[in-house]
C-alpha positions as CSV (number, residue, x, y, z in Angstrom):
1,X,47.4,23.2,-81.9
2,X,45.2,25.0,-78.9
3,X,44.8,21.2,-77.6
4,X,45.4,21.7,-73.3
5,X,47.1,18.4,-72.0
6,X,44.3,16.8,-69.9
7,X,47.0,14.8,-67.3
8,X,47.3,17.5,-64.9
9,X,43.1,17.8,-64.0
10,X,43.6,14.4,-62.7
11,X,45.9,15.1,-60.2
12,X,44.8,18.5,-58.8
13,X,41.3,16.7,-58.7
14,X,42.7,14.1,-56.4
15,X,44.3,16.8,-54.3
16,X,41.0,18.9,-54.1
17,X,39.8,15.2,-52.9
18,X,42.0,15.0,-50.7
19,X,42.0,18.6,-49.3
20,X,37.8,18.4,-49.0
21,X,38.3,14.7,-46.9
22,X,40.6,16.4,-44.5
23,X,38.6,19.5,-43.9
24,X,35.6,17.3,-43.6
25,X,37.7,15.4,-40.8
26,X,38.1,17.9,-38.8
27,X,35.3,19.5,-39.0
28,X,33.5,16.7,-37.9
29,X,35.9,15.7,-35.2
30,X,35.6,19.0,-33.8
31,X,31.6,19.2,-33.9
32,X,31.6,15.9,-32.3
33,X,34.0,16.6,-29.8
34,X,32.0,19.7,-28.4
35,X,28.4,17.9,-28.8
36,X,30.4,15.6,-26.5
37,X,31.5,18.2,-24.1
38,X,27.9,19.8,-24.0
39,X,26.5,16.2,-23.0
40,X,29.3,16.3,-20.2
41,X,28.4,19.3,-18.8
42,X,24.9,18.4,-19.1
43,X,25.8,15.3,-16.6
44,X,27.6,17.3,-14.8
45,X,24.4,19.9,-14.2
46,X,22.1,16.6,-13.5
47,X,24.7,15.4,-10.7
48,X,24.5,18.8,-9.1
49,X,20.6,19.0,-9.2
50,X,20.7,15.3,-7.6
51,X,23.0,17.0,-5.4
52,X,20.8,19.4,-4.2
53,X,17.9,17.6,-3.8
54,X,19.6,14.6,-1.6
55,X,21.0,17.7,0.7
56,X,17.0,19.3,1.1
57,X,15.9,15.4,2.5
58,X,18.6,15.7,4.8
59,X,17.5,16.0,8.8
60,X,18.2,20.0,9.7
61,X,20.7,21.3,10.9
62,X,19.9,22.2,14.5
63,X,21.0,25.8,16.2
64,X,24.5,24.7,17.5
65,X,25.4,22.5,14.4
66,X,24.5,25.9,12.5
67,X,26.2,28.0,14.7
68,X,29.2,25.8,14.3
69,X,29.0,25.8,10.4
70,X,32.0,27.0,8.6
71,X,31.8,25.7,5.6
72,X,28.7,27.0,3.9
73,X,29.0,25.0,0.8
74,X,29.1,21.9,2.3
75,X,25.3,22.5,3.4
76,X,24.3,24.6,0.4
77,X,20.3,23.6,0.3
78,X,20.5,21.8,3.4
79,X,17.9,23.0,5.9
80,X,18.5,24.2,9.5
81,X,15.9,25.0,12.2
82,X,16.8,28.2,14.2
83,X,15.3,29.8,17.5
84,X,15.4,34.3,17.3
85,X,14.2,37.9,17.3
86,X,13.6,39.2,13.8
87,X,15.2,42.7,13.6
88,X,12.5,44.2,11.9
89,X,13.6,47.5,11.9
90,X,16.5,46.4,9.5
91,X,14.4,44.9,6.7
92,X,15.2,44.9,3.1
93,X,13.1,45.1,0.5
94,X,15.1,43.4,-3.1
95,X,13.2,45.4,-6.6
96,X,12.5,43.6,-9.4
97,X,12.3,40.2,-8.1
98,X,10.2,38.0,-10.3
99,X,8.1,34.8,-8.5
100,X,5.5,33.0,-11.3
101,X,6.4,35.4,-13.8
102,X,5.3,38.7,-11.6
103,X,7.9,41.4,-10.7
104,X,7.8,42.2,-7.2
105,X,10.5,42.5,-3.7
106,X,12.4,39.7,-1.8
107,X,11.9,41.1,1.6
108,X,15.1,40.4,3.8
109,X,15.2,40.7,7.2
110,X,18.0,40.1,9.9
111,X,17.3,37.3,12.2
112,X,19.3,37.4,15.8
113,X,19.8,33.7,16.7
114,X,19.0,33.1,20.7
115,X,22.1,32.3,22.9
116,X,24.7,33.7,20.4
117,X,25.9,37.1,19.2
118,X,25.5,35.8,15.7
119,X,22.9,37.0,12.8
120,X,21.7,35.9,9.7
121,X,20.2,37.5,6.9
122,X,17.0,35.6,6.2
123,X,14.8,35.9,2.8
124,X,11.5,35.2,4.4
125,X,9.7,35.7,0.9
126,X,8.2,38.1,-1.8
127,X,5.3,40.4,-2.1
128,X,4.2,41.9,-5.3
129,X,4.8,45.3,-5.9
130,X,2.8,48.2,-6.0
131,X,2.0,48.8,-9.8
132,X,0.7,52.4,-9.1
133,X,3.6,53.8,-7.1
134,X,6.3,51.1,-6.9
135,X,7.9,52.8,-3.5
136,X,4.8,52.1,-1.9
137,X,5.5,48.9,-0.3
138,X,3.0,46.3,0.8
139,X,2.4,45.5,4.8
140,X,4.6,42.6,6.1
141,X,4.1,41.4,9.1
142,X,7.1,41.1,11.7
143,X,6.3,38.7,14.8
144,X,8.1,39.9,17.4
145,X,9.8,38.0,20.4
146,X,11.0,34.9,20.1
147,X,10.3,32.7,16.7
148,X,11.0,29.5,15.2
149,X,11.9,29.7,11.9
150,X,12.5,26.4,9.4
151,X,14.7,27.6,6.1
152,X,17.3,26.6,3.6
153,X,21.5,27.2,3.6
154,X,21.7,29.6,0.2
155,X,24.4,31.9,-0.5
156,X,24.0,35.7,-0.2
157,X,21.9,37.0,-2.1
158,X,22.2,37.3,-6.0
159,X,22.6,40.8,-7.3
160,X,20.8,42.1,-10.6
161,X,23.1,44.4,-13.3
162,X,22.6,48.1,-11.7
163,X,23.4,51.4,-13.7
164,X,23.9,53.3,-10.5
165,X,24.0,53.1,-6.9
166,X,20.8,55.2,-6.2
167,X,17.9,54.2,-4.5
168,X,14.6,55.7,-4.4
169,X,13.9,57.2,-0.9
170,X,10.8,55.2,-0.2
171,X,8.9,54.9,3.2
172,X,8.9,51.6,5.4
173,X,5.9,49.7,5.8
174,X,3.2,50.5,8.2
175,X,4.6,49.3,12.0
176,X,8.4,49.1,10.4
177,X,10.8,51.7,11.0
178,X,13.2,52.6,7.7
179,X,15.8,50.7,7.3
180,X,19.2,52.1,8.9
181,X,21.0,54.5,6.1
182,X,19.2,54.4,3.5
183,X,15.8,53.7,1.8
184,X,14.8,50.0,2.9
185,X,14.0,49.2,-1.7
186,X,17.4,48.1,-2.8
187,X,18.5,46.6,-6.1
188,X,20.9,44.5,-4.7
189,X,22.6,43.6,-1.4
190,X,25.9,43.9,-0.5
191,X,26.0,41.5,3.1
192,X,29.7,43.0,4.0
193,X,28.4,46.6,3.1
194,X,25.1,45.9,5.2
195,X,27.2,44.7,8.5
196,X,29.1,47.8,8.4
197,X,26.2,50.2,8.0
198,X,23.9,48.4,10.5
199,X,27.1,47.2,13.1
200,X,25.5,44.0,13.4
201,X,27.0,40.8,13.9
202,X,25.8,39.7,10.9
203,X,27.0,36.5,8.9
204,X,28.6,37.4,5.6
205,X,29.2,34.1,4.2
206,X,25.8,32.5,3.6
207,X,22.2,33.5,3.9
208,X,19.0,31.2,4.7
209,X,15.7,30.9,2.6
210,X,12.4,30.7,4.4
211,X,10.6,27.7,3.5
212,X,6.9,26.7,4.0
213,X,3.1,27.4,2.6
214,X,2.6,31.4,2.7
215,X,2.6,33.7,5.5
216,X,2.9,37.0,7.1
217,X,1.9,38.4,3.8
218,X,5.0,36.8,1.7
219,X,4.9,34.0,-0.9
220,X,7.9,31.0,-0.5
221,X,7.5,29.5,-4.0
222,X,11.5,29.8,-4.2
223,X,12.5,29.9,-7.9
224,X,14.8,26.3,-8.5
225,X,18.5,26.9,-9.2
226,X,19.1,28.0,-12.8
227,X,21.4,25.0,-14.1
228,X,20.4,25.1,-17.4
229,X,20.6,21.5,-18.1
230,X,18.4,21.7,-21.2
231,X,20.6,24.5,-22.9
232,X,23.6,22.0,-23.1
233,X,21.5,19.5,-24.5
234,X,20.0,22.0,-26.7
235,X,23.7,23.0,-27.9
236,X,24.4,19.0,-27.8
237,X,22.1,18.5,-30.6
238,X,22.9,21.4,-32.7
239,X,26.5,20.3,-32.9
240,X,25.5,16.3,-33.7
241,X,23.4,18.1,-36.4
242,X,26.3,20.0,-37.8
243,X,28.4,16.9,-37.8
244,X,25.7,14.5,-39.6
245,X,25.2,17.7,-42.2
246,X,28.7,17.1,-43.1
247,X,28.9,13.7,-43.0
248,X,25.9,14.2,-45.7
249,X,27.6,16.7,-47.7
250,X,30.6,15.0,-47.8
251,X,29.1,11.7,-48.9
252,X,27.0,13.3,-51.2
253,X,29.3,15.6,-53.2
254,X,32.8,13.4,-52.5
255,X,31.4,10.3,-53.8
256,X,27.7,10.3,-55.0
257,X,27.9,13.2,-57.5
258,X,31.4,12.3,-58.7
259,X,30.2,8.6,-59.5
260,X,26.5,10.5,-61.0
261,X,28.5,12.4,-63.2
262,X,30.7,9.9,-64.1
263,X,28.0,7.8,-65.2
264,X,26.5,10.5,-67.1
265,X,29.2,11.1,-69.3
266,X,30.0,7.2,-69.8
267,X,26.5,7.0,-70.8
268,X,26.7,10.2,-73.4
Protein backbone atom coordinates (compact mmCIF):
# COMPACT_ATOMS: atom_id res chain seq x y z
CA UNK A 1 0.00 0.00 0.00
CA UNK A 2 2.96 2.69 0.89
CA UNK A 3 4.94 0.76 -2.12
CA UNK A 4 6.64 4.08 -4.26
CA UNK A 5 6.83 3.01 -8.07
CA UNK A 6 10.64 2.57 -8.70
CA UNK A 7 10.39 3.48 -12.75
CA UNK A 8 10.90 7.11 -12.39
CA UNK A 9 14.68 6.83 -10.31
CA UNK A 10 15.81 5.38 -13.48
CA UNK A 11 15.17 8.10 -15.51
CA UNK A 12 16.04 11.20 -13.33
CA UNK A 13 19.30 9.09 -12.66
CA UNK A 14 20.03 9.18 -16.37
CA UNK A 15 19.30 12.80 -16.55
CA UNK A 16 21.57 13.59 -13.44
CA UNK A 17 24.04 11.49 -15.79
CA UNK A 18 23.64 13.37 -18.27
CA UNK A 19 23.51 16.84 -16.53
CA UNK A 20 27.14 15.85 -14.53
CA UNK A 21 28.75 14.68 -18.29
CA UNK A 22 27.84 18.04 -19.66
CA UNK A 23 29.03 20.19 -16.86
CA UNK A 24 32.12 18.05 -16.85
CA UNK A 25 32.46 19.03 -20.60
CA UNK A 26 32.62 22.22 -20.21
CA UNK A 27 34.41 22.54 -17.55
CA UNK A 28 37.07 20.80 -18.93
CA UNK A 29 36.91 22.52 -22.29
CA UNK A 30 37.18 25.66 -20.59
CA UNK A 31 40.28 24.70 -18.20
CA UNK A 32 41.97 23.47 -21.20
CA UNK A 33 41.23 26.23 -23.32
CA UNK A 34 42.93 28.75 -20.87
CA UNK A 35 46.01 26.41 -19.89
CA UNK A 36 46.21 26.78 -23.70
CA UNK A 37 46.04 30.47 -23.80
CA UNK A 38 48.61 30.78 -20.76
CA UNK A 39 51.12 28.52 -22.92
CA UNK A 40 50.46 31.13 -25.83
CA UNK A 41 51.26 33.92 -24.02
CA UNK A 42 54.04 32.28 -22.56
CA UNK A 43 55.44 31.89 -26.41
CA UNK A 44 54.59 34.98 -26.90
CA UNK A 45 56.86 36.44 -23.75
CA UNK A 46 59.84 33.92 -24.99
CA UNK A 47 59.67 35.58 -28.67
CA UNK A 48 59.86 38.96 -27.07
CA UNK A 49 62.91 38.13 -24.74
CA UNK A 50 64.56 36.55 -28.03
CA UNK A 51 63.60 39.79 -29.34
CA UNK A 52 65.41 41.74 -27.15
CA UNK A 53 68.43 39.95 -26.97
CA UNK A 54 68.95 39.72 -31.02
CA UNK A 55 68.37 43.76 -30.82
CA UNK A 56 71.42 44.14 -27.79
CA UNK A 57 74.00 42.04 -30.50
CA UNK A 58 73.04 44.45 -32.97
CA UNK A 59 76.07 47.01 -34.20
CA UNK A 60 75.12 50.62 -32.35
CA UNK A 61 73.48 52.93 -33.46
CA UNK A 62 75.87 55.79 -34.25
CA UNK A 63 75.15 59.73 -33.23
CA UNK A 64 73.35 60.65 -36.63
CA UNK A 65 71.44 57.31 -37.00
CA UNK A 66 70.22 58.27 -33.26
CA UNK A 67 69.63 61.57 -33.97
CA UNK A 68 67.55 60.51 -36.88
CA UNK A 69 65.54 57.96 -34.77
CA UNK A 70 61.90 58.36 -34.70
CA UNK A 71 60.66 55.48 -33.95
CA UNK A 72 61.85 54.41 -30.54
CA UNK A 73 60.36 51.05 -30.53
CA UNK A 74 61.80 49.89 -33.32
CA UNK A 75 65.30 50.04 -31.41
CA UNK A 76 63.98 49.30 -27.87
CA UNK A 77 67.37 47.47 -26.33
CA UNK A 78 69.32 48.34 -29.18
CA UNK A 79 72.54 50.20 -28.20
CA UNK A 80 73.77 53.55 -29.61
CA UNK A 81 77.14 55.22 -28.96
CA UNK A 82 76.78 59.03 -28.37
CA UNK A 83 79.50 61.98 -28.15
CA UNK A 84 78.16 65.05 -25.11
CA UNK A 85 78.36 67.30 -22.06
CA UNK A 86 76.55 65.75 -19.03
CA UNK A 87 74.32 68.55 -17.57
CA UNK A 88 75.20 67.83 -14.19
CA UNK A 89 73.50 70.44 -12.58
CA UNK A 90 70.11 68.77 -13.72
CA UNK A 91 70.59 65.31 -12.20
CA UNK A 92 67.95 63.21 -10.79
CA UNK A 93 68.13 61.03 -8.16
CA UNK A 94 64.90 58.05 -8.61
CA UNK A 95 63.99 56.65 -4.47
CA UNK A 96 63.43 53.40 -3.87
CA UNK A 97 65.13 51.69 -6.65
CA UNK A 98 66.06 48.20 -5.91
CA UNK A 99 69.49 46.55 -7.72
CA UNK A 100 70.44 42.80 -6.11
CA UNK A 101 67.73 43.08 -3.72
CA UNK A 102 69.03 46.61 -2.02
CA UNK A 103 66.91 49.72 -2.12
CA UNK A 104 68.71 52.63 -3.32
CA UNK A 105 68.46 55.78 -6.31
CA UNK A 106 68.64 55.53 -10.26
CA UNK A 107 70.68 58.65 -10.78
CA UNK A 108 69.51 60.46 -14.09
CA UNK A 109 71.18 62.90 -15.64
CA UNK A 110 70.68 64.93 -18.97
CA UNK A 111 73.16 64.28 -21.59
CA UNK A 112 73.54 67.24 -24.50
CA UNK A 113 74.56 65.38 -27.61
CA UNK A 114 77.51 67.35 -29.54
CA UNK A 115 76.47 69.04 -32.95
CA UNK A 116 72.70 69.01 -32.15
CA UNK A 117 70.25 70.96 -29.99
CA UNK A 118 68.88 67.62 -28.86
CA UNK A 119 69.11 65.93 -25.14
CA UNK A 120 68.60 62.77 -23.66
CA UNK A 121 67.83 61.73 -20.38
CA UNK A 122 70.42 59.08 -19.51
CA UNK A 123 70.24 56.44 -16.40
CA UNK A 124 73.89 56.17 -15.88
CA UNK A 125 73.28 53.78 -12.77
CA UNK A 126 72.36 53.33 -8.95
CA UNK A 127 73.94 54.05 -5.67
CA UNK A 128 72.72 52.72 -2.47
CA UNK A 129 71.13 54.91 -0.32
CA UNK A 130 72.00 56.40 2.85
CA UNK A 131 70.36 54.08 5.62
CA UNK A 132 70.94 56.86 8.34
CA UNK A 133 69.45 59.84 6.69
CA UNK A 134 68.02 58.76 3.30
CA UNK A 135 68.23 62.61 1.86
CA UNK A 136 71.71 62.32 2.22
CA UNK A 137 72.80 61.33 -1.06
CA UNK A 138 76.04 59.61 -2.00
CA UNK A 139 78.90 61.50 -4.18
CA UNK A 140 78.64 60.86 -7.99
CA UNK A 141 80.91 61.83 -10.02
CA UNK A 142 80.11 64.08 -13.15
CA UNK A 143 83.03 64.21 -15.88
CA UNK A 144 82.78 67.27 -17.43
CA UNK A 145 83.56 68.31 -21.16
CA UNK A 146 83.14 66.18 -23.67
CA UNK A 147 82.31 62.25 -23.10
CA UNK A 148 81.62 59.18 -24.81
CA UNK A 149 79.03 57.37 -23.50
CA UNK A 150 78.04 53.52 -24.80
CA UNK A 151 74.15 52.78 -23.53
CA UNK A 152 70.85 51.10 -24.40
CA UNK A 153 67.35 52.54 -26.23
CA UNK A 154 64.80 52.05 -23.11
CA UNK A 155 61.70 53.89 -22.67
CA UNK A 156 61.25 56.68 -20.08
CA UNK A 157 61.60 55.88 -17.11
CA UNK A 158 59.07 53.56 -15.09
CA UNK A 159 57.17 55.30 -12.33
CA UNK A 160 56.49 53.66 -8.83
CA UNK A 161 52.69 54.04 -7.17
CA UNK A 162 53.10 57.57 -5.24
CA UNK A 163 50.51 58.81 -2.46
CA UNK A 164 51.48 62.38 -3.11
CA UNK A 165 53.41 64.63 -5.10
CA UNK A 166 55.90 65.77 -2.31
CA UNK A 167 59.41 65.50 -2.23
CA UNK A 168 61.72 65.70 0.56
CA UNK A 169 63.88 68.91 0.19
CA UNK A 170 67.19 67.15 0.19
CA UNK A 171 70.71 68.78 -0.71
CA UNK A 172 72.70 67.84 -3.96
CA UNK A 173 75.71 65.98 -3.86
CA UNK A 174 79.00 67.46 -3.02
CA UNK A 175 80.35 69.48 -6.56
CA UNK A 176 76.49 69.26 -7.96
CA UNK A 177 74.28 72.06 -7.78
CA UNK A 178 70.33 71.20 -6.87
CA UNK A 179 68.51 70.23 -9.34
CA UNK A 180 66.32 73.11 -11.14
CA UNK A 181 62.74 73.46 -9.10
CA UNK A 182 62.76 71.21 -6.89
CA UNK A 183 64.68 68.71 -4.55
CA UNK A 184 66.93 66.53 -7.10
CA UNK A 185 65.26 62.79 -4.86
CA UNK A 186 62.19 62.14 -6.85
CA UNK A 187 59.77 59.15 -6.78
CA UNK A 188 59.14 59.18 -10.30
CA UNK A 189 59.85 61.15 -13.40
CA UNK A 190 57.69 62.79 -15.55
CA UNK A 191 60.19 63.48 -19.02
CA UNK A 192 57.35 66.14 -20.51
CA UNK A 193 57.07 67.78 -16.91
CA UNK A 194 61.00 67.78 -16.57
CA UNK A 195 61.51 69.63 -20.26
CA UNK A 196 59.17 72.26 -19.15
CA UNK A 197 60.70 72.95 -15.74
CA UNK A 198 64.35 72.67 -16.98
CA UNK A 199 63.53 74.45 -20.84
CA UNK A 200 65.70 71.89 -22.25
CA UNK A 201 65.62 70.39 -25.44
CA UNK A 202 65.13 67.34 -23.97
CA UNK A 203 63.79 63.99 -25.75
CA UNK A 204 60.42 62.92 -24.39
CA UNK A 205 60.00 59.75 -26.19
CA UNK A 206 62.74 57.41 -25.12
CA UNK A 207 65.55 57.36 -22.64
CA UNK A 208 69.03 55.45 -22.78
CA UNK A 209 70.51 53.06 -20.09
CA UNK A 210 74.30 53.30 -19.31
CA UNK A 211 75.92 50.11 -19.89
CA UNK A 212 79.32 48.78 -18.74
CA UNK A 213 81.39 47.42 -15.54
CA UNK A 214 80.89 50.14 -12.60
CA UNK A 215 82.00 53.59 -12.51
CA UNK A 216 81.87 57.11 -11.24
CA UNK A 217 80.50 55.69 -8.10
CA UNK A 218 77.17 53.94 -9.81
CA UNK A 219 76.49 50.22 -10.33
CA UNK A 220 75.02 49.14 -14.20
CA UNK A 221 73.70 45.63 -13.21
CA UNK A 222 70.37 46.67 -15.08
CA UNK A 223 67.53 44.58 -13.74
CA UNK A 224 66.15 42.24 -17.08
CA UNK A 225 62.73 43.18 -18.33
CA UNK A 226 59.93 41.69 -16.10
CA UNK A 227 58.11 39.34 -18.74
CA UNK A 228 57.04 36.91 -16.46
CA UNK A 229 57.29 34.00 -18.57
CA UNK A 230 57.27 31.56 -15.75
CA UNK A 231 53.87 32.96 -14.20
CA UNK A 232 52.05 31.85 -17.41
CA UNK A 233 53.54 28.62 -17.21
CA UNK A 234 52.82 28.49 -13.65
CA UNK A 235 49.06 29.37 -14.37
CA UNK A 236 49.39 26.77 -17.48
CA UNK A 237 49.83 24.01 -15.10
CA UNK A 238 47.35 24.90 -12.51
CA UNK A 239 44.61 24.90 -15.17
CA UNK A 240 45.98 21.28 -16.90
CA UNK A 241 45.66 20.25 -13.25
CA UNK A 242 42.12 21.46 -12.81
CA UNK A 243 41.15 19.80 -16.05
CA UNK A 244 42.90 16.16 -15.25
CA UNK A 245 41.08 16.65 -11.50
CA UNK A 246 37.91 16.43 -13.37
CA UNK A 247 38.58 14.13 -15.84
CA UNK A 248 39.35 12.04 -12.45
CA UNK A 249 36.35 12.85 -10.70
CA UNK A 250 34.29 12.34 -13.48
CA UNK A 251 35.63 8.92 -14.31
CA UNK A 252 35.65 7.97 -10.90
CA UNK A 253 32.14 8.89 -9.59
CA UNK A 254 30.24 8.68 -13.34
CA UNK A 255 31.41 5.25 -14.00
CA UNK A 256 33.70 3.54 -11.35
CA UNK A 257 31.46 4.00 -8.27
CA UNK A 258 28.22 3.49 -10.17
CA UNK A 259 29.57 0.03 -11.59
CA UNK A 260 31.23 -0.57 -7.50
CA UNK A 261 28.02 -0.13 -6.23
CA UNK A 262 26.33 -1.99 -8.66
CA UNK A 263 28.27 -4.84 -7.99
CA UNK A 264 27.82 -4.63 -4.45
CA UNK A 265 24.31 -4.87 -4.39
CA UNK A 266 24.28 -7.77 -7.21
CA UNK A 267 26.60 -9.45 -4.86
CA UNK A 268 24.17 -8.84 -1.58
Amino acid sequence: MNDVPSAPVRPARRGRFWLVTLAAVLTLATTVSLGRWQLSRAAQKEALQAEIDAQKLLPPLDQEAFLALDQPAQALHRPVHLRGLWLAPQTVYLDNRQMRGVPGFYVLTPFAIEGSEQTVMIQRGWVQRNFTDRTQLVPVETPGGLVDVTALVATPPAHLFELGKEVPVAPAPEGQQPGVGSSPIRQNLDLEAFRAETRLPLRTDLSLQQTGAASEGLQREWPAPALGVEKHYGYAFQWFGLAALVVFLYVWFQLIAPRRSKARDVRS
